[in-house]
Structures are given as structure tokens and as C-alpha cells.
BATI-600826 format. One record per atom (N, C-alpha, C, O, CB): residue number from 0; y, x, z negated. Coordinates in pm, whole numbers, plus 50000, padded with zeros to 5 digits. Atoms other than C-alpha are relative to their C-alpha. Glycine has a CB too. Layout:
BEGIN
[pt NUM [Y X Z]]
...
***
This chain:
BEGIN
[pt 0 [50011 49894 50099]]
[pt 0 [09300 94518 24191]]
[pt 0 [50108 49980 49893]]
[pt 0 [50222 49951 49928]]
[pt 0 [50014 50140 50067]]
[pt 1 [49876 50006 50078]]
[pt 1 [09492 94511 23847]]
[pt 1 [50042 50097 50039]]
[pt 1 [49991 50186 50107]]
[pt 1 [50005 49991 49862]]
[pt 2 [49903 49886 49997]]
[pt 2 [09806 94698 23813]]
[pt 2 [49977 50103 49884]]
[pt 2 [50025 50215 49902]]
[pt 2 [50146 49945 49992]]
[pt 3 [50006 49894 50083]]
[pt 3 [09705 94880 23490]]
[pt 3 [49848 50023 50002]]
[pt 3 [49767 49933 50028]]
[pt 3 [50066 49974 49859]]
[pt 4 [50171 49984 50023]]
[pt 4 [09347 95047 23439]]
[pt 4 [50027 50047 49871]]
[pt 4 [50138 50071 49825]]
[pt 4 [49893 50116 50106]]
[pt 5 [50031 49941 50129]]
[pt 5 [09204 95168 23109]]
[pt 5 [49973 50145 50019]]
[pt 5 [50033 50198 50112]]
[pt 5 [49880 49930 49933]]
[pt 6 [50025 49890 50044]]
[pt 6 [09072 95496 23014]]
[pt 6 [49928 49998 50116]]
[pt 6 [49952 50051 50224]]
[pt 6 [49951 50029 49867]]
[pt 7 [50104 49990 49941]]
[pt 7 [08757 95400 23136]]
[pt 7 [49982 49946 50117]]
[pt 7 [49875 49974 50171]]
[pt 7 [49926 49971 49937]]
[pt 8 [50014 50033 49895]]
[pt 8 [08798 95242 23413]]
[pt 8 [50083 50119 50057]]
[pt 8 [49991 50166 50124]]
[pt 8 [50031 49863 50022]]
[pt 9 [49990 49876 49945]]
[pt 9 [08997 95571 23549]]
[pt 9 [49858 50068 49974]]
[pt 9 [49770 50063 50060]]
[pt 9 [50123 50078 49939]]
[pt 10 [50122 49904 49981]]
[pt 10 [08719 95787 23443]]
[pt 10 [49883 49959 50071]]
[pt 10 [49813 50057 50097]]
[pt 10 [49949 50040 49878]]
[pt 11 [50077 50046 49926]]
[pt 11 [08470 95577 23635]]
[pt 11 [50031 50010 50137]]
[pt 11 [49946 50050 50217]]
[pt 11 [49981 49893 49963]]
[pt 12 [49966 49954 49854]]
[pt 12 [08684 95589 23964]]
[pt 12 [49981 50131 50028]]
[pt 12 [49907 50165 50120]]
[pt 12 [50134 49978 50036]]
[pt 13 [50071 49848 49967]]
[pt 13 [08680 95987 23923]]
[pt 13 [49898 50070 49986]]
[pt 13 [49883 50190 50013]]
[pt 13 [50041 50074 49965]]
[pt 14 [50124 49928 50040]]
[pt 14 [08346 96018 23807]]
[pt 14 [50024 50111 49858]]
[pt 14 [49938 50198 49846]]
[pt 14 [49952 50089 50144]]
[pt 15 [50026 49929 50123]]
[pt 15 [08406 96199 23484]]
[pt 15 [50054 49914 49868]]
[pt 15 [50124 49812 49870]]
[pt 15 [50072 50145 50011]]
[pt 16 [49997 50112 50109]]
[pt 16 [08406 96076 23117]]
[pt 16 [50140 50000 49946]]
[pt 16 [50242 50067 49962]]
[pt 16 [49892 50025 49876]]
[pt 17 [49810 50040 50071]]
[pt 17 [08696 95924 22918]]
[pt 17 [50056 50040 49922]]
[pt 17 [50173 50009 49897]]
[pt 17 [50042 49894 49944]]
[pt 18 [49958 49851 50035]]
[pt 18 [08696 96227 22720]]
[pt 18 [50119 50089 50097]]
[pt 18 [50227 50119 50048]]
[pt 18 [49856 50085 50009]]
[pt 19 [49925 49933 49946]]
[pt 19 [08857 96415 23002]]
[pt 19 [50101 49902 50086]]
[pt 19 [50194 49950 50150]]
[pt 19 [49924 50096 50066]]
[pt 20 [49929 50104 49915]]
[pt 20 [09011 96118 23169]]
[pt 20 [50154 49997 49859]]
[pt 20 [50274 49982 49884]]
[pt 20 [49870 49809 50032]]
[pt 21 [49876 50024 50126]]
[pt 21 [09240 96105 22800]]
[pt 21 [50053 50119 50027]]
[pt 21 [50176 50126 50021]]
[pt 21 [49959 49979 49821]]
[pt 22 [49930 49872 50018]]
[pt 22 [09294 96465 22841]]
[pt 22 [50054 50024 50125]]
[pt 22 [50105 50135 50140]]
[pt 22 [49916 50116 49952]]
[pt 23 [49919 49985 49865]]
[pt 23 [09430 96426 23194]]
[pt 23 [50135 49956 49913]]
[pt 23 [50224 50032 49872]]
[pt 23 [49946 49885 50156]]
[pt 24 [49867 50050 50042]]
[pt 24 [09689 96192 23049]]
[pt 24 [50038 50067 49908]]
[pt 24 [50154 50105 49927]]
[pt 24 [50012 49874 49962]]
[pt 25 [49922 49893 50090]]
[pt 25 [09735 96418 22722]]
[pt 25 [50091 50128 50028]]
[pt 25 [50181 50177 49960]]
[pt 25 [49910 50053 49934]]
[pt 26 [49941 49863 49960]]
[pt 26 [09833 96719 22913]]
[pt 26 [50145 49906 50120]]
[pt 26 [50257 49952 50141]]
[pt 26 [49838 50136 50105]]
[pt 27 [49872 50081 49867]]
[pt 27 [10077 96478 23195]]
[pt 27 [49953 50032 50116]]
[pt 27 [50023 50025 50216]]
[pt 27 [50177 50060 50011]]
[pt 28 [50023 49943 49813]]
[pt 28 [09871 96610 23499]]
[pt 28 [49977 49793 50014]]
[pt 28 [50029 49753 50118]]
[pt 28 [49770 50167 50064]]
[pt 29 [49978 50172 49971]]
[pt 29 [09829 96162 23490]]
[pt 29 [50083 49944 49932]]
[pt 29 [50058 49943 49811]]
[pt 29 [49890 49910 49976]]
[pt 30 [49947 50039 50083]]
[pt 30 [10088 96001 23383]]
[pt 30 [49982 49828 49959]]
[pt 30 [49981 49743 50049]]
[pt 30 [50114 50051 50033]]
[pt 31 [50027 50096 50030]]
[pt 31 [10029 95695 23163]]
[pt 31 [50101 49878 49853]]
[pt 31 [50194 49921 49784]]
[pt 31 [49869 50053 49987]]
[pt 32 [49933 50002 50149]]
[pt 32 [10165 95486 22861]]
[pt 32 [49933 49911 49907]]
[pt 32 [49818 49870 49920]]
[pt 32 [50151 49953 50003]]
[pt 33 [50130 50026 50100]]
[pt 33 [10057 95339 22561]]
[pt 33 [50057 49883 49993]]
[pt 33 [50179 49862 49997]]
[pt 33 [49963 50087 49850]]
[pt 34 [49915 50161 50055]]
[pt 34 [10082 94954 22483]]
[pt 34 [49909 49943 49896]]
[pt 34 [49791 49974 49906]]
[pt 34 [50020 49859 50139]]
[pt 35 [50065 50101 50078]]
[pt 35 [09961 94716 22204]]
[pt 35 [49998 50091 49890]]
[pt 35 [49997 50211 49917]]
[pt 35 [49859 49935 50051]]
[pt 36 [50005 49951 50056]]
[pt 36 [09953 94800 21847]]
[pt 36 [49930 50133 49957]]
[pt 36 [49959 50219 49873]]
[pt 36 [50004 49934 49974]]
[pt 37 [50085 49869 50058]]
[pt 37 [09674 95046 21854]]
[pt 37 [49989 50083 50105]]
[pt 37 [49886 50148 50124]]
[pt 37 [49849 49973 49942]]
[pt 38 [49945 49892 49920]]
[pt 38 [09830 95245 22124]]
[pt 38 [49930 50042 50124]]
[pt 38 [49904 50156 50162]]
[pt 38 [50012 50111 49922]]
[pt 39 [50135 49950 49889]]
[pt 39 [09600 95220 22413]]
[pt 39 [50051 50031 50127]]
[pt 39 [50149 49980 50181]]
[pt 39 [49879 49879 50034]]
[pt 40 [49956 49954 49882]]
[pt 40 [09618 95389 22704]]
[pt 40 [50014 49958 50105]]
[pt 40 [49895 49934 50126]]
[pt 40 [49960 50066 50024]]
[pt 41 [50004 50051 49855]]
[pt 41 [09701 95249 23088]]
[pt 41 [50026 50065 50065]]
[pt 41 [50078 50162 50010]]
[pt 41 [50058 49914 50041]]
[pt 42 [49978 49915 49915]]
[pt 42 [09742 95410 23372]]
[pt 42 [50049 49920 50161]]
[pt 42 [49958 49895 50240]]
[pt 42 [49869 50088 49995]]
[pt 43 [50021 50094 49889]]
[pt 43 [09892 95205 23677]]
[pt 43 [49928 50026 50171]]
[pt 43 [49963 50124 50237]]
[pt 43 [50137 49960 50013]]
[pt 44 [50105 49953 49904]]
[pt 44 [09646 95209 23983]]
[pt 44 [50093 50088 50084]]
[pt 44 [50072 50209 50083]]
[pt 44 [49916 49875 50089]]
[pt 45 [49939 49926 49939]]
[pt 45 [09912 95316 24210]]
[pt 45 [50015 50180 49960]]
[pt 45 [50007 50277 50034]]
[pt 45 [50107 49925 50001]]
[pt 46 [49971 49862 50092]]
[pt 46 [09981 95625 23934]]
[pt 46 [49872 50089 50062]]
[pt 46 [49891 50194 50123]]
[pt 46 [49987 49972 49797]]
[pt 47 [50127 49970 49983]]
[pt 47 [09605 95690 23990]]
[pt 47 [49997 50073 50124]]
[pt 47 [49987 50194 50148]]
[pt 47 [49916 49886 49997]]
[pt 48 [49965 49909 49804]]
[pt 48 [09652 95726 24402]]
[pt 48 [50091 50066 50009]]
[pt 48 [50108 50114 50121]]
[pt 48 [50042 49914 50141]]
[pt 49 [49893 49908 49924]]
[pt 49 [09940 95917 24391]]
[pt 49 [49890 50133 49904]]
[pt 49 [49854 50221 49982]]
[pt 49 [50231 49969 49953]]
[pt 50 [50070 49881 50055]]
[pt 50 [09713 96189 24108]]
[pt 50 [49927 50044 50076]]
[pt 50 [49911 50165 50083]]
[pt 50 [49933 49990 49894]]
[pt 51 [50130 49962 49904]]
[pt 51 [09409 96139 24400]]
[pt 51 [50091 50117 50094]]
[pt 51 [50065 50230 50136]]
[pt 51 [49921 49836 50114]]
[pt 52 [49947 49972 49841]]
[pt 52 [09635 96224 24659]]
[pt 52 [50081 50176 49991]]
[pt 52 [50081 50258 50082]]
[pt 52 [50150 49844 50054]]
[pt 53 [49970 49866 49993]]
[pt 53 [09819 96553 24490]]
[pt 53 [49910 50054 49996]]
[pt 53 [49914 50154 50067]]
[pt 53 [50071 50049 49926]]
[pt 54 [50080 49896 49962]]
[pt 54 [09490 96686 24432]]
[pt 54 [49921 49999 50096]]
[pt 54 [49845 50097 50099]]
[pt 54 [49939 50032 49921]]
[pt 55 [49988 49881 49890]]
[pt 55 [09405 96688 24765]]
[pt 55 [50034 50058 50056]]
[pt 55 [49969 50124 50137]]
[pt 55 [49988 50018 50051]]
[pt 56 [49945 49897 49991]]
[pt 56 [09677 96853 24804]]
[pt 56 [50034 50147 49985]]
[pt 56 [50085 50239 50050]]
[pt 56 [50030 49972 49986]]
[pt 57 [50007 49894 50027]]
[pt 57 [09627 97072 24596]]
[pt 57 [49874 50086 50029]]
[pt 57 [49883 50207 50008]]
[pt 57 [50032 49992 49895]]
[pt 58 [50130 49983 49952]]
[pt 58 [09228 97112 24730]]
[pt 58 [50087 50102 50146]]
[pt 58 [50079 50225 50152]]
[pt 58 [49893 49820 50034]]
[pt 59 [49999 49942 49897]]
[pt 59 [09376 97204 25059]]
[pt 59 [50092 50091 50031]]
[pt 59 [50108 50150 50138]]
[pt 59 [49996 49929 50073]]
[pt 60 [49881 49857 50056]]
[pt 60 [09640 97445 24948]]
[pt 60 [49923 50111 49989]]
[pt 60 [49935 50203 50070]]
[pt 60 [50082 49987 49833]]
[pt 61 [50022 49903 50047]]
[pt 61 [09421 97661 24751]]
[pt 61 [49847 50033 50114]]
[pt 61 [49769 50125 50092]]
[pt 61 [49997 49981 49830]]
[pt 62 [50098 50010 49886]]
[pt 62 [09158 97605 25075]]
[pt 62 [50030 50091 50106]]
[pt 62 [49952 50162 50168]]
[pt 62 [49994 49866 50059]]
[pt 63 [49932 49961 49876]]
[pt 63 [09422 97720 25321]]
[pt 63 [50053 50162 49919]]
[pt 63 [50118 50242 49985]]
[pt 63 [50146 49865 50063]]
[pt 64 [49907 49869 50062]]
[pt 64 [09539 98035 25071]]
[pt 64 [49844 50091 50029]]
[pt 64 [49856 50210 50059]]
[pt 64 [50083 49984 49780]]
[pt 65 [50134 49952 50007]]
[pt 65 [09135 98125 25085]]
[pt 65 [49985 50075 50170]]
[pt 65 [49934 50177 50215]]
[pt 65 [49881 49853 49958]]
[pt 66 [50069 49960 49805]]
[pt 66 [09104 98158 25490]]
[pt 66 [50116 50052 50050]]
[pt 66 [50136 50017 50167]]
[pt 66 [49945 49842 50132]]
[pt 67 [49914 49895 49996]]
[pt 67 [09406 98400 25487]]
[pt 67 [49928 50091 50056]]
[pt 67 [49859 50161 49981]]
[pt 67 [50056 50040 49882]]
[pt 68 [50036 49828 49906]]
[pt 68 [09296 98685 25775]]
[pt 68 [50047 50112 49856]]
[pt 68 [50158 50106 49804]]
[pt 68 [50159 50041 50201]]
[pt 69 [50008 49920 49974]]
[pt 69 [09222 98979 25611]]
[pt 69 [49971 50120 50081]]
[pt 69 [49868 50136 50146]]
[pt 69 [49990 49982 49963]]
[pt 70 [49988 49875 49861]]
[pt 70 [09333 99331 25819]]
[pt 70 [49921 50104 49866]]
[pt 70 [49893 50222 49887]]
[pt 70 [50233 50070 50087]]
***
């Protein structure tokens, strides 16, 4: 596997387009950086598995806050 992906090759691993795959990295919930004159985006794969991996963290957080006993 390379060490950097593109846009689109992230948005293809998560299934959504490279519209929202840019706006992951725009906001910093992925962090990425820009190289070559016309500023293109990478993202290193590892970067990628650690983003998978907080949100299933965060999946099973807001999973486990849900099945809270109510008295």
C-alpha cells in the first residue's frame, strides 16, 4: 500500500465522494497536507486508520450512551 493516498482514493475506501472526503480534511476531523505546486491534497494511509479507528470509537460511545437503563 502507498504511504500517501489522494482525495479520491480516501473517498473510495469510505465510500463517500471527494467532495466530503476534502471537507473531512478542511474541517481537521482528517488530518492531511498539501504538496506540489497546485497544492494537492494527501492523506497518509496510516492517518486514514487511525480516523477509521476513532470513529469507531466514537460509533460505540454514542451506542453505549443510547442503552443507558432508564428508571
Amino acid at each position: 500500500m502507498a504511504r500517501f493516498l489522494t482525495l479520491a482514493d480516501v473517498a473510495e475506501e469510505l465510500s463517500i465522494s471527494v467532495a466530503q472526503a476534502r471537507s473531512l480534511v478542511r474541517s481537521g476531523d482528517l488530518p492531511a497536507i498539501q504538496v506540489g505546486g497546485r497544492g494537492m491534497w494527501r492523506i497518509e494511509a496510516v492517518v486514514l486508520e487511525e480516523y477509521i479507528q476513532r470513529q469507531y470509537a466514537r460509533t460505540r460511545a454514542a451506542l453505549a450512551g443510547e442503552r443507558e437503563p432508564t428508571d
